[in-house]
PDB file as gemmi writes it, atoms N, CA and C in Angstrom:
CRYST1    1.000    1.000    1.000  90.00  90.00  90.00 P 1                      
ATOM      1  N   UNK A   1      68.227 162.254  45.232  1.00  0.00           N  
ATOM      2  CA  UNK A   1      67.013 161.923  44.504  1.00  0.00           C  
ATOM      3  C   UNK A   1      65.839 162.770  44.984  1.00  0.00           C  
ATOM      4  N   UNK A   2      66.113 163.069  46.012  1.00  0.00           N  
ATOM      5  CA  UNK A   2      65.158 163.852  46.647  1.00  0.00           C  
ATOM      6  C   UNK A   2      64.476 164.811  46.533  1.00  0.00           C  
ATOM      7  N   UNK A   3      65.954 166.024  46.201  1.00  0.00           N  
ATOM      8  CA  UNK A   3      65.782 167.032  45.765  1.00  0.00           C  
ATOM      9  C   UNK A   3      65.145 167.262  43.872  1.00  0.00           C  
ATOM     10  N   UNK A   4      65.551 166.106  43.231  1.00  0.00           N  
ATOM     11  CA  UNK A   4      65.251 166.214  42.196  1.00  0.00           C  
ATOM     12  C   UNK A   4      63.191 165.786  41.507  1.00  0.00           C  
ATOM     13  N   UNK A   5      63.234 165.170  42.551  1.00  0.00           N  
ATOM     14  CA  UNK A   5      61.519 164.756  43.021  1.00  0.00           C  
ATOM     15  C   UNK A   5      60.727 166.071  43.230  1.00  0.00           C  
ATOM     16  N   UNK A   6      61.409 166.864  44.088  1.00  0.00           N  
ATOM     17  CA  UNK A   6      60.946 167.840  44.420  1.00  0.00           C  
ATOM     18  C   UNK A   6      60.571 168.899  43.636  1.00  0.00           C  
ATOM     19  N   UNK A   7      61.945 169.178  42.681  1.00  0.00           N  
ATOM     20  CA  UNK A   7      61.884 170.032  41.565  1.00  0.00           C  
ATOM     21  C   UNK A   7      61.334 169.630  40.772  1.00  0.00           C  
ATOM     22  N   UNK A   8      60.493 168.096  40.499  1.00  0.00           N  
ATOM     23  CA  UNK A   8      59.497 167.605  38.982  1.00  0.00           C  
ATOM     24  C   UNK A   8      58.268 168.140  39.499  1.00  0.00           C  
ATOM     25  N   UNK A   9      57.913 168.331  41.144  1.00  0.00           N  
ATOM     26  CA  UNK A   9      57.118 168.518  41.519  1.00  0.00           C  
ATOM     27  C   UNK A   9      56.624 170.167  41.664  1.00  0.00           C  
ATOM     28  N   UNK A  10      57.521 170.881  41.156  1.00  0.00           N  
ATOM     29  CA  UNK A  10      57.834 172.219  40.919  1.00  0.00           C  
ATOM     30  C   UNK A  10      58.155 172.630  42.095  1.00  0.00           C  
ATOM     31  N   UNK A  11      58.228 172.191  43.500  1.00  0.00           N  
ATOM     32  CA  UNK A  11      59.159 172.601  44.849  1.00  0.00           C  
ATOM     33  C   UNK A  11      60.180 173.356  44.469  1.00  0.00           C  
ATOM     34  N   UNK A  12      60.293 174.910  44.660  1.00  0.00           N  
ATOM     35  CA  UNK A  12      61.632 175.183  45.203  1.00  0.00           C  
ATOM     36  C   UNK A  12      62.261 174.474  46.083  1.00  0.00           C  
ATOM     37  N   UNK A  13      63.519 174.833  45.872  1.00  0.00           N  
ATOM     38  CA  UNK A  13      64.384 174.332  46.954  1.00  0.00           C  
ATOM     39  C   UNK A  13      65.359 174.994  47.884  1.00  0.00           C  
ATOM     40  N   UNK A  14      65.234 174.941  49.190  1.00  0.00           N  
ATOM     41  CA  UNK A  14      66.005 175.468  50.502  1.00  0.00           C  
ATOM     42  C   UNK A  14      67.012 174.100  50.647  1.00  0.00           C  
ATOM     43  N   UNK A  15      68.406 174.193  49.924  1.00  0.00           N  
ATOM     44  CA  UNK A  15      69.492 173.537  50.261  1.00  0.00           C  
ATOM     45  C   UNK A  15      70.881 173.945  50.977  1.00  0.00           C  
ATOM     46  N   UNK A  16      71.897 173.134  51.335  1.00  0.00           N  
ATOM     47  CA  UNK A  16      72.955 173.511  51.519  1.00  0.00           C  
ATOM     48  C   UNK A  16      73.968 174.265  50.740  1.00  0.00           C  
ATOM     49  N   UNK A  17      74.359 175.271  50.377  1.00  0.00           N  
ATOM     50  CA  UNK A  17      75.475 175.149  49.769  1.00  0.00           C  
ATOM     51  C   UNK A  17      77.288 174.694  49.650  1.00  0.00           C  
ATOM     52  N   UNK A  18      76.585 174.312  50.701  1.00  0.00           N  
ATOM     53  CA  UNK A  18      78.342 173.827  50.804  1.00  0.00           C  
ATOM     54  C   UNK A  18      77.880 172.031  51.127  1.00  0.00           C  
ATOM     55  N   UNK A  19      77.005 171.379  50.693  1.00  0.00           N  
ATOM     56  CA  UNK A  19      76.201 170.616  50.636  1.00  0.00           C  
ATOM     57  C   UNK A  19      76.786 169.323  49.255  1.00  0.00           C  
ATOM     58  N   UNK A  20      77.761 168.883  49.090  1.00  0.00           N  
ATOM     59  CA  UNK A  20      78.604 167.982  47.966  1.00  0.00           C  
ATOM     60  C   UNK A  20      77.746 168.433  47.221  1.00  0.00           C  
ATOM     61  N   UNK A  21      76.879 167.579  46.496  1.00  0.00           N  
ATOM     62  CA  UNK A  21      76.554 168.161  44.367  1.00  0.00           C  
ATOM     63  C   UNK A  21      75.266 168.821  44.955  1.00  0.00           C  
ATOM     64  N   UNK A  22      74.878 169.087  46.142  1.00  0.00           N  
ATOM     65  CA  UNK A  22      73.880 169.654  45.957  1.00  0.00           C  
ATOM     66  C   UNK A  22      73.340 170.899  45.594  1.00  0.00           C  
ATOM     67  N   UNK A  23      74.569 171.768  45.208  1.00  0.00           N  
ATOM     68  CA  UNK A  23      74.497 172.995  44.037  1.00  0.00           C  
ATOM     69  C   UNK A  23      74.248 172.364  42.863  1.00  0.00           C  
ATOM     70  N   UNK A  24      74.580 171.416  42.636  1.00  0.00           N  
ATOM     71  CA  UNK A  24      75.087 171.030  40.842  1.00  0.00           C  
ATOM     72  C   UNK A  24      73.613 170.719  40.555  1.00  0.00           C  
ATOM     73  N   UNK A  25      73.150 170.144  41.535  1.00  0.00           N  
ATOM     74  CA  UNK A  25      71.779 168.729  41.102  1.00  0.00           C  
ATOM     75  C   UNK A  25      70.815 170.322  40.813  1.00  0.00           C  
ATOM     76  N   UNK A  26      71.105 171.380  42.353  1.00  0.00           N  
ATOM     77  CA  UNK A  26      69.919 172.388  42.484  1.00  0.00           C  
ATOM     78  C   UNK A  26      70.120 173.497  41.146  1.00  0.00           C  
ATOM     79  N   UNK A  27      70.695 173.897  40.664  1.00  0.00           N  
ATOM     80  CA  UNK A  27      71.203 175.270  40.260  1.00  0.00           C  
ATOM     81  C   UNK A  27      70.266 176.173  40.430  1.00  0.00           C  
ATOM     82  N   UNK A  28      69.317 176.536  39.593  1.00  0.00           N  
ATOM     83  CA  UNK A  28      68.219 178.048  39.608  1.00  0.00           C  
ATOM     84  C   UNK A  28      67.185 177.382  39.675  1.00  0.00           C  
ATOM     85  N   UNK A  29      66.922 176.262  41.054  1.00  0.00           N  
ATOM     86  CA  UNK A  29      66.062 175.867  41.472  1.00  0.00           C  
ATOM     87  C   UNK A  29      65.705 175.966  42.498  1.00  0.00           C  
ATOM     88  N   UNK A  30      66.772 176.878  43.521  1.00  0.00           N  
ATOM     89  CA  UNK A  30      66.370 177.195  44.963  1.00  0.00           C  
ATOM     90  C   UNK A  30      67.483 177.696  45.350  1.00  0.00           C  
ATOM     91  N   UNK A  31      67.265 178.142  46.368  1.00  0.00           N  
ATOM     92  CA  UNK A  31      68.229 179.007  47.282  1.00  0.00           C  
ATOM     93  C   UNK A  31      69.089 178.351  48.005  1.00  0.00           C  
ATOM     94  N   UNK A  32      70.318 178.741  47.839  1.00  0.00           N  
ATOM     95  CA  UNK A  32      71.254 178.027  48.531  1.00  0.00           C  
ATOM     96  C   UNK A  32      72.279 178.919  50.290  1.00  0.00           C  
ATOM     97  N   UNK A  33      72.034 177.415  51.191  1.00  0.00           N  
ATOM     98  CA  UNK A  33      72.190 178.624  52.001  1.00  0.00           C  
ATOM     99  C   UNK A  33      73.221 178.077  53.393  1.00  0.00           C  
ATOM    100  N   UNK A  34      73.699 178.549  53.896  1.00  0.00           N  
ATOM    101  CA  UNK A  34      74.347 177.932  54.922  1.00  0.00           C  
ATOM    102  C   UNK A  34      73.130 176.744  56.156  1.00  0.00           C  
ATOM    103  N   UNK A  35      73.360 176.005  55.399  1.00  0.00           N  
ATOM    104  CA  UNK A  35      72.891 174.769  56.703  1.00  0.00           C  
ATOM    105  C   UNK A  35      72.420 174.706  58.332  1.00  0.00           C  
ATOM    106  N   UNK A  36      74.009 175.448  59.039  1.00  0.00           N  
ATOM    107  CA  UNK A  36      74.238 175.348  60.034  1.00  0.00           C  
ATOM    108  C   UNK A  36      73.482 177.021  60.936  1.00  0.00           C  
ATOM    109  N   UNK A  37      73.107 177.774  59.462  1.00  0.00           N  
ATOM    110  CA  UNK A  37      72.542 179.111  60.396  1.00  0.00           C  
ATOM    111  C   UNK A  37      71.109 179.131  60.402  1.00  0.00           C  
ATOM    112  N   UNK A  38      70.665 178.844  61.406  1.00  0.00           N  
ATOM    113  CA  UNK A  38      68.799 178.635  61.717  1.00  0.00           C  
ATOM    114  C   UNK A  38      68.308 180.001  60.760  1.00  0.00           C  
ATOM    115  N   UNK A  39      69.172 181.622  60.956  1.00  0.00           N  
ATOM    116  CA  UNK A  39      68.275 182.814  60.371  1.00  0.00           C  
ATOM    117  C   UNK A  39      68.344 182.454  59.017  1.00  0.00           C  
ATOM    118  N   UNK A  40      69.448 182.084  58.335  1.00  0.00           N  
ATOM    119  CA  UNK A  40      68.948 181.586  57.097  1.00  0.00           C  
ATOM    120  C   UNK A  40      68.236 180.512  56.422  1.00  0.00           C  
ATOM    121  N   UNK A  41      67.989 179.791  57.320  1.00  0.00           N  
ATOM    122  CA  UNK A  41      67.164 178.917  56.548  1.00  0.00           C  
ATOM    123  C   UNK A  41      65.343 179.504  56.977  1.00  0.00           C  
ATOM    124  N   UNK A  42      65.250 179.916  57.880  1.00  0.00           N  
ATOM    125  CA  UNK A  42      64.393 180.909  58.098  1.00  0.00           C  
ATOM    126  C   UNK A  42      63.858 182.057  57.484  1.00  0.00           C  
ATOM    127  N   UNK A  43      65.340 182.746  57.082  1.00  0.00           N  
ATOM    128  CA  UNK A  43      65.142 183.774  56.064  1.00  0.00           C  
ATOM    129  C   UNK A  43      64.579 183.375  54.615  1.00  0.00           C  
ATOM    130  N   UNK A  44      65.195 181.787  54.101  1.00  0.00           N  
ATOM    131  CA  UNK A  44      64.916 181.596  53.002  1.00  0.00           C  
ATOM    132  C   UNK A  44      63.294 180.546  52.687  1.00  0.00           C  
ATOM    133  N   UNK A  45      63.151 180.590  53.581  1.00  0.00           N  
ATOM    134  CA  UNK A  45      61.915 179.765  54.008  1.00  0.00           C  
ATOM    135  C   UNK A  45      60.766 181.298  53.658  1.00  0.00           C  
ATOM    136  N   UNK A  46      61.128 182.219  54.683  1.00  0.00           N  
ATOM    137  CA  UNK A  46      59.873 183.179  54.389  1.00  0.00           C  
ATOM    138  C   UNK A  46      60.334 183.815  53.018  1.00  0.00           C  
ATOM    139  N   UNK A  47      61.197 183.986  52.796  1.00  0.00           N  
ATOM    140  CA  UNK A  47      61.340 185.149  50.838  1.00  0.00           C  
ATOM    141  C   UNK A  47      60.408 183.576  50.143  1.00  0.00           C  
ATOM    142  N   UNK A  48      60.326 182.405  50.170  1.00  0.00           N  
ATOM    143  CA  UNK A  48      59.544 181.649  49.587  1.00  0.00           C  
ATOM    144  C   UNK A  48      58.211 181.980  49.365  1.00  0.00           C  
ATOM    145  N   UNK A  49      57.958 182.025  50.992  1.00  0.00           N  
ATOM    146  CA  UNK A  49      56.812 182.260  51.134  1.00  0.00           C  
ATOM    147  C   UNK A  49      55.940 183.554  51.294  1.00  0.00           C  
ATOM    148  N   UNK A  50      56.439 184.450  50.716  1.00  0.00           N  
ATOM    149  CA  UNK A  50      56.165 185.777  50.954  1.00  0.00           C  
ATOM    150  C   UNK A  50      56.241 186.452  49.328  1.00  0.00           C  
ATOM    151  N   UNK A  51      57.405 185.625  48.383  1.00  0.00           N  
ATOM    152  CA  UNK A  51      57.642 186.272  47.110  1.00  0.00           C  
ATOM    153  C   UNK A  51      57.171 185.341  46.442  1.00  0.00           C  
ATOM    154  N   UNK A  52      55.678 185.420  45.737  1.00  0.00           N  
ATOM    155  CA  UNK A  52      55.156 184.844  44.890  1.00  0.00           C  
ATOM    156  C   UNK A  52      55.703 185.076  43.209  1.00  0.00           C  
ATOM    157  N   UNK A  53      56.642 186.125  43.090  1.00  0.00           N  
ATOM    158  CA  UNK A  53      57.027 185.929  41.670  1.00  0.00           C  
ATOM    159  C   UNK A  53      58.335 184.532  41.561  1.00  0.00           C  
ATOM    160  N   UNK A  54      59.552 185.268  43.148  1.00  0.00           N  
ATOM    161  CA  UNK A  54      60.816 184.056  43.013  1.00  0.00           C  
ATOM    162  C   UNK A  54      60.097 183.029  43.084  1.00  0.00           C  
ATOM    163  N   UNK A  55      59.349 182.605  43.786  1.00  0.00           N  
ATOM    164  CA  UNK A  55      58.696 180.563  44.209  1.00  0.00           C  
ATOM    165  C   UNK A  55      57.965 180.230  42.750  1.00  0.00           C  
ATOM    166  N   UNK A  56      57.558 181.216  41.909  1.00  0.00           N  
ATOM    167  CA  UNK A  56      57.312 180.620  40.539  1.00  0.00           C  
ATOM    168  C   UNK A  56      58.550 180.326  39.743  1.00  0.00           C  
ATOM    169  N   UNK A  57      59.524 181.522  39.966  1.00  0.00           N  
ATOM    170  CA  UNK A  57      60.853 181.333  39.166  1.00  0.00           C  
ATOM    171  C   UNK A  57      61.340 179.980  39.051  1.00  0.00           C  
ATOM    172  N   UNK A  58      61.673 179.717  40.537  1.00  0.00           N  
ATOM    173  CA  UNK A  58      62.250 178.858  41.091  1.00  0.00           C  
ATOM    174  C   UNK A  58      61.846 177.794  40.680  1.00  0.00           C  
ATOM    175  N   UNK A  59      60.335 177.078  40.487  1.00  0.00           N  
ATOM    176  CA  UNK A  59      59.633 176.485  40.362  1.00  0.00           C  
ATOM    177  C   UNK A  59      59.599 175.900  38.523  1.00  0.00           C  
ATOM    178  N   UNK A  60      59.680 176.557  38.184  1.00  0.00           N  
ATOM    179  CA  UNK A  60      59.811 177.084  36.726  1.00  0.00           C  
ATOM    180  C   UNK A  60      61.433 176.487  36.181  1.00  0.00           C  
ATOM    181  N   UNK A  61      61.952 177.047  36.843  1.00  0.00           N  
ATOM    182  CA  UNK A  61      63.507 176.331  36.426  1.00  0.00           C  
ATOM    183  C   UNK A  61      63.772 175.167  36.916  1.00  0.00           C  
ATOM    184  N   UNK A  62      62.872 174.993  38.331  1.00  0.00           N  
ATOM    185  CA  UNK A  62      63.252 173.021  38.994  1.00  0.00           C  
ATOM    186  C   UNK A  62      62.845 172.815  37.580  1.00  0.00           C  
ATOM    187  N   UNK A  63      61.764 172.272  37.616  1.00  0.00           N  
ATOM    188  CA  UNK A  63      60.921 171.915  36.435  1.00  0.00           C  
ATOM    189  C   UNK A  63      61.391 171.438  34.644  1.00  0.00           C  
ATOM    190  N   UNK A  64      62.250 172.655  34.701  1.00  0.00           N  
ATOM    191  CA  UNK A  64      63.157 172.708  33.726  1.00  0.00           C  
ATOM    192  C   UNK A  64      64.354 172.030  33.798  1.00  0.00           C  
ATOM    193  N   UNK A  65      65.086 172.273  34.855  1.00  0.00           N  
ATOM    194  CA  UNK A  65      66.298 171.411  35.316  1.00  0.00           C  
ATOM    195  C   UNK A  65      66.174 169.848  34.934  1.00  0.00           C  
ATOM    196  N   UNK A  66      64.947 169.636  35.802  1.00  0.00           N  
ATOM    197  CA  UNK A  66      64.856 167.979  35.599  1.00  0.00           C  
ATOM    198  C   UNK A  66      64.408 167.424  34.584  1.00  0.00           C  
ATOM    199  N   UNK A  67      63.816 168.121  33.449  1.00  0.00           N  
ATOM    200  CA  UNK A  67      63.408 167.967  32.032  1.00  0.00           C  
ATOM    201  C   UNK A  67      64.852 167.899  31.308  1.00  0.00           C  
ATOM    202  N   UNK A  68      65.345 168.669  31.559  1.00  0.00           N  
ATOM    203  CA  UNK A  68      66.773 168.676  30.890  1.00  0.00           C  
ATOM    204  C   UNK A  68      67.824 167.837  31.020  1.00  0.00           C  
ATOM    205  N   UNK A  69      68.065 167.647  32.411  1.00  0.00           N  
ATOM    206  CA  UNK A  69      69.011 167.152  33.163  1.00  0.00           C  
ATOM    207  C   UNK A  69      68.651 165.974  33.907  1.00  0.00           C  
ATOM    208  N   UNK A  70      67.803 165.141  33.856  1.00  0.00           N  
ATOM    209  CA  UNK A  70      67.611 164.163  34.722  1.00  0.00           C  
ATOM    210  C   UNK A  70      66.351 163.322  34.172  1.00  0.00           C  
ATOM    211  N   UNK A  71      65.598 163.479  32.793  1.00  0.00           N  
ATOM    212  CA  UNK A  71      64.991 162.424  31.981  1.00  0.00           C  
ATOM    213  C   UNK A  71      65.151 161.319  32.202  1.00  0.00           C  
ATOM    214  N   UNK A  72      64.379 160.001  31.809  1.00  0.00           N  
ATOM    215  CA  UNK A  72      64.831 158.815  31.666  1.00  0.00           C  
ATOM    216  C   UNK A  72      65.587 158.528  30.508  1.00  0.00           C  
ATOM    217  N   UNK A  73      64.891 159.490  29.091  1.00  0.00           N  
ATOM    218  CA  UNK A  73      65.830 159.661  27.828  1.00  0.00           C  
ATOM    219  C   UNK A  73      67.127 160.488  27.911  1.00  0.00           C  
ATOM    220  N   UNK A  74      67.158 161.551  28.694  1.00  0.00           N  
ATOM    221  CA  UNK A  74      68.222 162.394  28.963  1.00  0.00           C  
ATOM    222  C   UNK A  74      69.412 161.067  29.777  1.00  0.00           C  
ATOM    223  N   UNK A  75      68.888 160.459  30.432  1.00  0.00           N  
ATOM    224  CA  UNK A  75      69.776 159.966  31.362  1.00  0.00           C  
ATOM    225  C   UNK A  75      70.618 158.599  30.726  1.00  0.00           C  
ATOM    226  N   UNK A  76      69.327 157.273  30.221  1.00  0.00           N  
ATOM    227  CA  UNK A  76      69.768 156.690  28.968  1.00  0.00           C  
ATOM    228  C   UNK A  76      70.557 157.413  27.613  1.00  0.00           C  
ATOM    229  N   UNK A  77      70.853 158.006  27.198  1.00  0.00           N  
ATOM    230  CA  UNK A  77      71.390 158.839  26.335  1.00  0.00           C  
ATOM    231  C   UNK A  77      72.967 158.636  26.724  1.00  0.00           C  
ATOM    232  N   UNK A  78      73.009 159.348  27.885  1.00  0.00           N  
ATOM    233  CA  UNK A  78      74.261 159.675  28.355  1.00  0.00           C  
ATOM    234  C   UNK A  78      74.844 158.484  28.397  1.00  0.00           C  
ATOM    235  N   UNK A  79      73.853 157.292  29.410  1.00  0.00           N  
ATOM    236  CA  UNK A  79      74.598 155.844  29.120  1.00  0.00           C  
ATOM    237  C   UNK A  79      75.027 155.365  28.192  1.00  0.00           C  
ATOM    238  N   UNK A  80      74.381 155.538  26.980  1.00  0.00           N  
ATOM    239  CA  UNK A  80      74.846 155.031  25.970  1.00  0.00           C  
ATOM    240  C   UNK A  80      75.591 155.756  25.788  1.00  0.00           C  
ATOM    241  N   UNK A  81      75.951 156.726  25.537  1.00  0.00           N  
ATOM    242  CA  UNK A  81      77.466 157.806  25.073  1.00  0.00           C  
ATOM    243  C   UNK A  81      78.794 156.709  25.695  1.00  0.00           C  
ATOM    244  N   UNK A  82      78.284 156.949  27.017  1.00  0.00           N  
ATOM    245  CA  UNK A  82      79.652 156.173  27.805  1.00  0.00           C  
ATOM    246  C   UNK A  82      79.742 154.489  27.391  1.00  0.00           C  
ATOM    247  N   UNK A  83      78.953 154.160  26.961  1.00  0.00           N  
ATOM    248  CA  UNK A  83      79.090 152.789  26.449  1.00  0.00           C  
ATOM    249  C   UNK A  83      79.925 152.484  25.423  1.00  0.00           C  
ATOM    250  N   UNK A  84      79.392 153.130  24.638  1.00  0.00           N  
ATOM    251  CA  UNK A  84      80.033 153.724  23.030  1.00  0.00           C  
ATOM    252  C   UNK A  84      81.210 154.180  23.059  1.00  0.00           C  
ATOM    253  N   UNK A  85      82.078 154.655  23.750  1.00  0.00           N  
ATOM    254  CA  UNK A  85      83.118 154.883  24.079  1.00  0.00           C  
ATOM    255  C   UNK A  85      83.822 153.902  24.652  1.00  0.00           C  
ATOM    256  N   UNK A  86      83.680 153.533  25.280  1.00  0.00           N  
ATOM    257  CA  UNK A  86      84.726 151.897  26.030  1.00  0.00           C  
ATOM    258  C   UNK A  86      84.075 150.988  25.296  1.00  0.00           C  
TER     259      UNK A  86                                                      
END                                                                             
């Protein structure tokens, strides 16, 4: 939920990739990166903060992601699909 807060909030995101859905939830909303290596999360911390075009990108597609993918209508929708079916 977290991450998806983040991205309404237009936050890029510095996640795991090997992290369960947390590719799926993130997609072209942030950088995905090994967890366990301090230079990369370091590394991806400063290209944030240093590349003012990617942190709009990024920002730009959270934004989008969760408009798309995570609505209260987007999300009701789906419930009802699966309802409608069983």
């Amino acid at each position: 939920m977290v991450l998806v807060e983040a991205m309404n909030y237009g936050l890029p995101i510095v996640a795991g990739k090997s992290s369960g859905a947390v590719p799926w939830v993130v997609k072209e909303a942030g950088i995905m990166i090994n967890l366990s290596d301090i230079d990369e999360i370091s590394d991806a911390l400063e290209e944030l903060l240093t590349n003012e075009d990617l942190y709009n990108k990024l920002s730009a597609n959270g934004k989008k992601n969760v408009a798309d993918r995570f609505s209260l209508d987007f999300v009701a929708k789906k419930y009802m699909e699966l309802y409608e079916k069983n």
